[in-house]
N, C-alpha and C positions, 0 to 999 in steps of 0.2 A: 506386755502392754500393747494394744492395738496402734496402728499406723494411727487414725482418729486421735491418740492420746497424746502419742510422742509429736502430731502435729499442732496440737493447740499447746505444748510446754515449749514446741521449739518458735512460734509464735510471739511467745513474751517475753523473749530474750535476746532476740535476734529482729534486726531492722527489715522491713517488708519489703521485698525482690519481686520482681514480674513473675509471673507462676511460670510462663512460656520461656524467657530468656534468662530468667534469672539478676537482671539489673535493679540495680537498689529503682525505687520507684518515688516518681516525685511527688508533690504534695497533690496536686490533682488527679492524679491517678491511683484507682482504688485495685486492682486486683491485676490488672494486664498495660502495659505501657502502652503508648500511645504509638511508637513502630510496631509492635506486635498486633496493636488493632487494626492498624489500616492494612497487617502482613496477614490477614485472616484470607482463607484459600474457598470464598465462596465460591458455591458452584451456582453456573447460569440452570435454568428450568428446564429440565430434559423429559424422560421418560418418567409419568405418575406411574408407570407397574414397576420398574425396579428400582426407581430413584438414581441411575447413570445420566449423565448428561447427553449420552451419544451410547449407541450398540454395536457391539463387533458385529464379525461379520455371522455366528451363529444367533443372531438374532435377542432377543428380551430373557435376559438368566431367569426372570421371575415369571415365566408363563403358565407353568405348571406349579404355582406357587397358591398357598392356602390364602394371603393373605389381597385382599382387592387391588392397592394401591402400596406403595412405601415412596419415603421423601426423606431427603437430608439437605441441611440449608450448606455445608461444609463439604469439603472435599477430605479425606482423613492423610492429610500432609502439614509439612510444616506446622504452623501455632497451632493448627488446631489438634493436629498429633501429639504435642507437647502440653495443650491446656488438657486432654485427655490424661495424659499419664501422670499431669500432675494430680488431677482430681483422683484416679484409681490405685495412683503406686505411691504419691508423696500426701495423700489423706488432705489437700487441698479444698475443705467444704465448701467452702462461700462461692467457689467456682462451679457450682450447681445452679445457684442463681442466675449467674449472667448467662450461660451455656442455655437454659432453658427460656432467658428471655430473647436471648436470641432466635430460639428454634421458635417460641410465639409469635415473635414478630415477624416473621415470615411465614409463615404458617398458609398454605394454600387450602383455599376455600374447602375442595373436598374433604378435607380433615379436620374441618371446624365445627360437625356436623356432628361432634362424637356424646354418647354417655358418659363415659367414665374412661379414664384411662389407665394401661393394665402395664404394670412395669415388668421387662424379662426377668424371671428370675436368676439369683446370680447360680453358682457352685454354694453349697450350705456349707463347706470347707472353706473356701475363699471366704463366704461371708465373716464366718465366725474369725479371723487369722485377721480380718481389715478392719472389723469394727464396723463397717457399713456397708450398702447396698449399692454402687455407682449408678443404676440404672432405677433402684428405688429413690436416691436422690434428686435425679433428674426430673422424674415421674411427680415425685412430692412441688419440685420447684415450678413446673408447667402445670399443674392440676392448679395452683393456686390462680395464677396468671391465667388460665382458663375459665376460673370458676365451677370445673369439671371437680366430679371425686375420683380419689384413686382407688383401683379394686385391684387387692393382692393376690388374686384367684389361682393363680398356676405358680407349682411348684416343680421343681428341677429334681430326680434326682439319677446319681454317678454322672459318668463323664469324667475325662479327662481337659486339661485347659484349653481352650482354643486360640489365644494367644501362641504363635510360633507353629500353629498347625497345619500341614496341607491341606490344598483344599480338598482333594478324595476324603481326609479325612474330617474336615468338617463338615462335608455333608453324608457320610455314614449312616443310616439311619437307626444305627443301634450305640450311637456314641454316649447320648446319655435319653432319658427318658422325661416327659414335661405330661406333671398334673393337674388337673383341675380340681379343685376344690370345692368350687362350688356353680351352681346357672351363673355363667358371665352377663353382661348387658347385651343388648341388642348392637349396638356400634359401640367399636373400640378403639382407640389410640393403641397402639400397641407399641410401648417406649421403650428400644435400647440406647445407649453410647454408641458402639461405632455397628454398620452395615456393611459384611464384610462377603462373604458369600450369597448372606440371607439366611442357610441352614436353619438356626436359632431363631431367627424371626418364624419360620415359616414351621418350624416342631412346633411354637407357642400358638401360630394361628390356627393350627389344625386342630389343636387341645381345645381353641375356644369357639372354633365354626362346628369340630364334633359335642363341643356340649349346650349349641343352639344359638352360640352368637350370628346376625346375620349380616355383618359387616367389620371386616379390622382392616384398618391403615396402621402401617408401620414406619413408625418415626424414627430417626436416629440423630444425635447431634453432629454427627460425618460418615461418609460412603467412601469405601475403598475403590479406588478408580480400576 
């Protein structure tokens, strides 16, 4: 039984908790409590090439990056770490919604500019074990909010997880391999969950600026500090 299944049977049987802390949730509160909302770990407006609010002292990680721009409205801490693992590890749906109206409604101008937007692909292992897609979820809940379409164009395959991975070895360039399928759009949203080295953002923008895109922004719903 996929996470997806076991989370809509434990749904109907059980009274609805904060996704983030876990507290029974009162009548006006629909998916996250109202201390978990105001505990959200927005980040102020830093750098549009890596999406960091500030640079060490080696300078911009994303300079030799395929992709134009990247942006996170989240810091990847606290609730917003917990509304993550609730959507990808406890099959959490409806939390696809709010997370992506979030990232809409913040959403800076350079990235409002786009065609269509291209969701990371996950692991075809992980997909199939979850039942869904966390970053195709995402994708689907801000396309609409955008009035954008979603294009499934790049496909993932091997690789190991990158959850718990160092970072030499997330950015390996032979850790897993990203296909294109088909001519992507001209500008792209390019949508994961969390922004953590970038590695993965920047395999998927190279797949779609070498097969003729001439513009990706990469979005994520939090940046790892």
């Amino acid at each position: 039984m996929s996470i997806r299944a076991v989370a809509e049977l434990v749904a109907l049987i059980t009274p609805p908790v904060c996704a983030a802390c876990r507290a029974p949730l009162d009548e006006a509160d629909r998916l996250v409590c109202a201390a978990c909302m105001r505990a959200l770990p927005w980040l102020r407006r830093g750098c549009l090439r890596c999406g960091l609010p500030r640079h060490r002292r080696t300078g911009c990680p994303a300079a030799g990056a395929a992709f134009a721009a990247a942006w996170a409205p989240l810091a990847y801490e606290g609730v917003a770490r917990e509304l993550l693992q609730a959507l990808k590890f406890r099959g959490a749906l409806p939390l696809a919604g709010l997370m992506a109206a979030q990232m809409v409604a913040n959403l800076p101008p350079p990235f409002r500019d786009a065609d269509a937007i291209v969701p990371v692909p996950a692991h075809p292992g992980r997909r199939r074990r979850r039942g869904f897609d966390p970053a195709g979820r995402l994708a689907a809940a801000a396309a609409r909010r955008l009035g954008l379409p979603v294009d499934a164009g790049l496909r993932r395959h091997g690789g190991r997880r990158q959850v718990g991975a160092a970072r030499a070895e997330r950015r390996d360039p032979h850790r897993f391999a990203i296909e294109l399928r088909r001519p992507p759009p001209n500008r792209v949203l390019l949508l994961d969950d969390v922004h953590t080295t970038g590695a993965t953002l920047d395999a998927c923008a190279r797949a779609l600026v070498a097969g003729g895109c001439e513009w990706v922004g990469a979005v994520s719903y939090a940046r790892t500090l």
